[in-house]
C-alpha positions as CSV (number, residue, x, y, z in Angstrom):
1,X,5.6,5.7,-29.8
2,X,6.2,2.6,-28.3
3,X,3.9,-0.8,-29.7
4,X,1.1,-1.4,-27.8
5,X,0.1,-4.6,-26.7
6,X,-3.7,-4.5,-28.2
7,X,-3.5,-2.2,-31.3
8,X,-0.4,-3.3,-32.9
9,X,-1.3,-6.9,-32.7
10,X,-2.9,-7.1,-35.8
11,X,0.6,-5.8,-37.6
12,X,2.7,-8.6,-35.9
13,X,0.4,-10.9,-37.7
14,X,0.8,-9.3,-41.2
15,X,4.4,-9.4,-40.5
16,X,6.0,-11.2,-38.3
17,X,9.5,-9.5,-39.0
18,X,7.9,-7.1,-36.5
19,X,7.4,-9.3,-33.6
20,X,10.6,-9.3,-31.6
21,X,10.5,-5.6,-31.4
22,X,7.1,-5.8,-30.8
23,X,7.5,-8.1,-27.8
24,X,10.1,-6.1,-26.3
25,X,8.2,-2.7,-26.8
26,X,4.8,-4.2,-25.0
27,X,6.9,-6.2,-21.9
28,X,9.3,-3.1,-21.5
29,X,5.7,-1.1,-20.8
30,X,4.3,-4.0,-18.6
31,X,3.0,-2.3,-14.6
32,X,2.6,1.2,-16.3
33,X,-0.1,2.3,-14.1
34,X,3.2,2.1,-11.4
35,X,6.1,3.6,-13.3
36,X,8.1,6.1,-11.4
37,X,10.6,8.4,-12.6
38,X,13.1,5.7,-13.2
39,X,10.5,3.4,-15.3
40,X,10.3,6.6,-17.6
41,X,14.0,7.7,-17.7
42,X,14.3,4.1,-18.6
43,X,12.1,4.0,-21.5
44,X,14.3,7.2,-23.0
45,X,17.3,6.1,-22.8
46,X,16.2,2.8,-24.1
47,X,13.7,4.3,-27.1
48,X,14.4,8.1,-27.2
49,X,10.6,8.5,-25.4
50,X,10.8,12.4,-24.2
51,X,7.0,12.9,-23.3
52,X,3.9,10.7,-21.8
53,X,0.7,11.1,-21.0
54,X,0.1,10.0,-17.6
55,X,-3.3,9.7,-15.5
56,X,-3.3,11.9,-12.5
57,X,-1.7,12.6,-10.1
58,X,1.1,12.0,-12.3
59,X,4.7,10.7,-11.4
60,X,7.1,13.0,-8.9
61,X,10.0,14.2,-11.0
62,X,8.3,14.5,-14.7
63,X,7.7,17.9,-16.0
64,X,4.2,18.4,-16.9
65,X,3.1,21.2,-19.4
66,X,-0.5,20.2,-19.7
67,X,-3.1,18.4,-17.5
68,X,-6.5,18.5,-17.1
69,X,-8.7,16.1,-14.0
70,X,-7.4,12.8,-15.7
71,X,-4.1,13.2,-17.3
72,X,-0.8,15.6,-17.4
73,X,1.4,15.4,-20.4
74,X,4.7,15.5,-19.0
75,X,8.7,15.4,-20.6
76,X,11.0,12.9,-19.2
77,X,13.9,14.6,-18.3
């Protein structure tokens, strides 16, 4: 799971160690509402992230096992 820029905050102020990665994680995820297929085979090769949950309609060319009227969970292939 990659850091998320509201939730993990808190963590980077406890320790600070954390907030390189941290930074990269939440700017590496920045536009995700307009990821395409490349955006996502980015983020695996990058972080070894193999499945998302993305609002629908989804993104072309992500395999998606599950979805329901707002979101399909889908493998990055």
């Amino acid at each position: 799971m990659l850091a998320d820029n509201e939730k993990d905050v808190s963590a980077v102020a406890v320790f600070p160690e954390l907030a390189w990665q941290w930074n990269l994680e939440v700017t590496d995820r920045e536009n995700w509402a307009q990821f395409t297929l490349a955006d996502f085979e980015r983020l695996k090769k990058k972080y070894g992230v193999t499945w998302v949950i993305v609002e629908q309609p989804g993104v072309a060319g992500l395999s998606c096992l599950y979805a329901n009227r707002a979101v399909m969970v889908c493998q990055i292939p």
